[in-house]
C-alpha positions in Angstrom: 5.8 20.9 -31.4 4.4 23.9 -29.2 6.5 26.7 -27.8 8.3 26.6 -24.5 6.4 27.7 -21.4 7.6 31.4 -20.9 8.2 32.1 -17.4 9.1 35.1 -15.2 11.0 35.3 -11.9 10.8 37.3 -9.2 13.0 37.6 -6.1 14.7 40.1 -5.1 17.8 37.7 -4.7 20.0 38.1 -7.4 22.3 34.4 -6.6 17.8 33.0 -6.6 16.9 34.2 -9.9 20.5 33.1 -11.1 19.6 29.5 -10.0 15.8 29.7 -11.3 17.1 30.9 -14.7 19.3 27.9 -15.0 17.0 25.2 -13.7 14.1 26.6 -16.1 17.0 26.5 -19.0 17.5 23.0 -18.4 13.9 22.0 -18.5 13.1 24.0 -21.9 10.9 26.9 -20.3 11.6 30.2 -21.6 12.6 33.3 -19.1 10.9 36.4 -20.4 12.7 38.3 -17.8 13.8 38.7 -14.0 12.9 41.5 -11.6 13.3 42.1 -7.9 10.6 43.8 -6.9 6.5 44.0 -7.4 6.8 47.5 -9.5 9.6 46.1 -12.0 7.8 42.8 -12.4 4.3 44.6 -13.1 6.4 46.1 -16.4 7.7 43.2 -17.3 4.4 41.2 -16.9 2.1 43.7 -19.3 5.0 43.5 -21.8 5.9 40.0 -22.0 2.8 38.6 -20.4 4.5 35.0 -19.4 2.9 31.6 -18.9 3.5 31.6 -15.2 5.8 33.8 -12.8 8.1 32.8 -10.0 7.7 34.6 -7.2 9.2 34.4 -3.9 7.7 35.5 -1.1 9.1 37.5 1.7 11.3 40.6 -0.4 12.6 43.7 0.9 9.5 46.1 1.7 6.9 43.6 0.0 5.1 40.3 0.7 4.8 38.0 -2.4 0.9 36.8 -1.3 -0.1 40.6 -1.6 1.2 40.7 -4.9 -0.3 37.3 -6.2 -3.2 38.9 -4.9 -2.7 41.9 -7.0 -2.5 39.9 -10.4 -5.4 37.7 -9.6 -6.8 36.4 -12.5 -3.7 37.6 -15.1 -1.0 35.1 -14.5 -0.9 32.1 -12.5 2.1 31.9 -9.8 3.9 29.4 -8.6 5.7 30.4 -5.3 9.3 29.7 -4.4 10.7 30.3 -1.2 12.4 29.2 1.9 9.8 29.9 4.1 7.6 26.7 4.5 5.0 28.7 7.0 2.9 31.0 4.2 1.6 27.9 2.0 -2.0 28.0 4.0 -2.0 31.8 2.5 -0.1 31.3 -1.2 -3.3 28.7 -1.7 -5.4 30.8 -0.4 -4.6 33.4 -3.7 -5.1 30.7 -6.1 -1.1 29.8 -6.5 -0.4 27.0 -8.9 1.8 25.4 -6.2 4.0 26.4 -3.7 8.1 25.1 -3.8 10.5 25.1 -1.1 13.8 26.3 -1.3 17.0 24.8 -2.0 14.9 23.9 -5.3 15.8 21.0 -7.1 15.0 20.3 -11.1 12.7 17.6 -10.6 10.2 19.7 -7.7 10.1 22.7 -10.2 8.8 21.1 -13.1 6.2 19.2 -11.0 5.2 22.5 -10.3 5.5 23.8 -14.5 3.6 20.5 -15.3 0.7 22.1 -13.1 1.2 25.0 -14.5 1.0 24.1 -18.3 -2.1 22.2 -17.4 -3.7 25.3 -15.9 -2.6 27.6 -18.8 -6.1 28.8 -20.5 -6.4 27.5 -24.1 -6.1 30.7 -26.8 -8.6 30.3 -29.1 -8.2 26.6 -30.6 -4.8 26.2 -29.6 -4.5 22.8 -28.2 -3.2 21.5 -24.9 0.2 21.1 -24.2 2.2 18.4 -22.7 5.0 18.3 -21.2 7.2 15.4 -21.6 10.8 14.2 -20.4 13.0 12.7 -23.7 16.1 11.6 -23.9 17.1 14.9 -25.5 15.5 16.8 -22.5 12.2 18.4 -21.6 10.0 18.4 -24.8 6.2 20.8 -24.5 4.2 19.1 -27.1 1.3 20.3 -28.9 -1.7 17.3 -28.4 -2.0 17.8 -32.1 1.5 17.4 -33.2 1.6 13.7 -31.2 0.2 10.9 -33.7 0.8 7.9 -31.6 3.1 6.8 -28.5 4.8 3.5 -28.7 6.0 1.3 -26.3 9.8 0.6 -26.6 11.4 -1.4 -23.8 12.5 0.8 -20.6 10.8 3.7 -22.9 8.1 5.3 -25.0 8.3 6.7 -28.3 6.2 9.5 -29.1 5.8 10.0 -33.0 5.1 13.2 -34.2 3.1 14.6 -37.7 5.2 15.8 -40.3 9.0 15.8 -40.7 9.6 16.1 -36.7 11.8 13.3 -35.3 10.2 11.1 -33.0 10.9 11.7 -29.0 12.2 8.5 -26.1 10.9 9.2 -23.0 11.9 7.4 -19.9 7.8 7.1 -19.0 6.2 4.3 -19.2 2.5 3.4 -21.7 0.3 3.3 -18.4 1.3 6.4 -17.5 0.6 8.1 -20.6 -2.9 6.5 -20.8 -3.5 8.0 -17.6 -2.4 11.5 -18.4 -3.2 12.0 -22.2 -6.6 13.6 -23.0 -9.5 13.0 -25.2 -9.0 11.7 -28.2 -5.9 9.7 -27.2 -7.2 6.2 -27.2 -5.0 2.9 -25.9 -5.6 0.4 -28.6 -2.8 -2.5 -27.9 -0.8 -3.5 -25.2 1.9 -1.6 -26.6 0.4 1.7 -28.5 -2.2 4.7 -28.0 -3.1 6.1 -31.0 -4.4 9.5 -31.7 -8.0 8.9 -32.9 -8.0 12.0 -35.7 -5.2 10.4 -36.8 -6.9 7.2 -38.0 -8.4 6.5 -41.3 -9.6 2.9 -40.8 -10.3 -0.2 -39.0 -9.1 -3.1 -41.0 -10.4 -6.7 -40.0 -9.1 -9.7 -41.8 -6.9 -13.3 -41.9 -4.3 -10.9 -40.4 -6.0 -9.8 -37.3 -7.3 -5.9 -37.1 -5.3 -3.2 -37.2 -6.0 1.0 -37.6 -4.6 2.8 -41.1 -3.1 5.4 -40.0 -3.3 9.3 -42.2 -0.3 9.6 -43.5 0.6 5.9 -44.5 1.2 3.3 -41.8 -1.1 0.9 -39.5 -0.6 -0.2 -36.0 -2.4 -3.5 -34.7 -5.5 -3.5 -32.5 -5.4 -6.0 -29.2 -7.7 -8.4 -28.2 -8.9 -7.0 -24.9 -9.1 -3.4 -27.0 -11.1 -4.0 -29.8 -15.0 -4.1 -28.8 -14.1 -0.6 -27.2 -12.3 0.3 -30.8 -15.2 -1.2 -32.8 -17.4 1.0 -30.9 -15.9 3.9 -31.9 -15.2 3.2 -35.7 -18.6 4.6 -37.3 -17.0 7.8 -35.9 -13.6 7.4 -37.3 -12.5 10.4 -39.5 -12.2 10.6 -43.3 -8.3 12.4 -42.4 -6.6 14.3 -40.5 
């Protein structure tokens, strides 16, 4: 499992960044700190440098778009305000997405999903992904995630090593979707990570992938030309 995002906020609303602090606390994204102004949040962004920064957009003295501006190419922004007329401009500075206040849990971590997506990758970090659990927002490294099982109204994301596997409320479909190369869907009711497998097993019990570590899962019908196709490729281990 990866760290949090780390986020900073700016508004020059104190009862705003009070709000953002606690909506960013229950979705598992780290506040490196708060400011109120372009000059404090400049400190704060060459010392903490954050994943993303909140940034409002009409403060006392300053405009947030001339600031965004200003940080091109540093940090990406996602913009939260009350004022629904700037988006044409916040897009126009590259913002990550553009929120309207009252701000509810769900809209922000739309906007952190797009964030986290953007992020660049340091060195050969892997992606993260963000996922809602029954234990609250999880940001999973690609590589920690073995293999995501269907399990009724849920999906259950095993994870290497001693971790605890992770419920989310999502469903398979949406997963295949989202998850990037090498996730592969392989039954109706598992994707599989394809580092992760050792073998493809074909007998008088129908096929299934070893998986490193101990373990197999089956291969479907409909599935198995595609996974056959890949097999000369599988890896030795992890």
């Amino acid at each position: 499992m990866s760290a949090a995002l780390t986020a900073l906020i700016v508004d020059d609303e104190p009862p705003a960044r009070r709000r953002l602090r606690a909506l960013l606390g229950q979705l598992g994204v780290a506040v490196v700190g708060e400011a109120g102004s372009a000059r404090a949040a400049e400190a704060l962004l060459a010392r903490h440098r954050p994943d993303v920064v909140l940034l409002d957009i009409e403060m006392r003295g300053e405009h947030g778009i001339d600031i965004a501006r200003s940080w091109a190419g540093r940090v990406g922004v996602v913009f939260v305000t009350a004022h629904a007329q700037h988006a044409v401009a916040a897009f126009g500075v590259d913002a990550i997405d553009y929120v309207l206040k009252p701000v509810s849990a769900p809209r922000l971590l739309e906007a952190l999903e797009r964030a986290a997506a953007r992020l660049p990758r340091r060195g050969q970090a892997p992606p993260r992904l963000v996922v809602r659990s029954t234990e609250g927002i999880a940001w999973l490294d690609t590589d920690s995630v073995l293999r995501i099982e269907s399990a009724g109204d849920y999906v259950e994301f095993h994870l290497a090593g001693p971790q605890p596997s992770l419920l989310s409320p999502t469903t398979l479909g949406h997963w295949e979707a989202t998850l990037p190369e090498p996730f592969v869907r392989v039954h109706r009711r598992h994707i599989v990570r394809w580092t992760a497998i050792q073998a493809l097993v074909t007998g008088r019990e129908g096929r299934r992938l070893e998986l490193a570590g101990g373990g197999s899962i089956p291969v479907g019908r409909r599935y198995f030309e595609a996974v056959k196709a890949r097999a000369s490729r599988l890896p030795r281990g992890l």
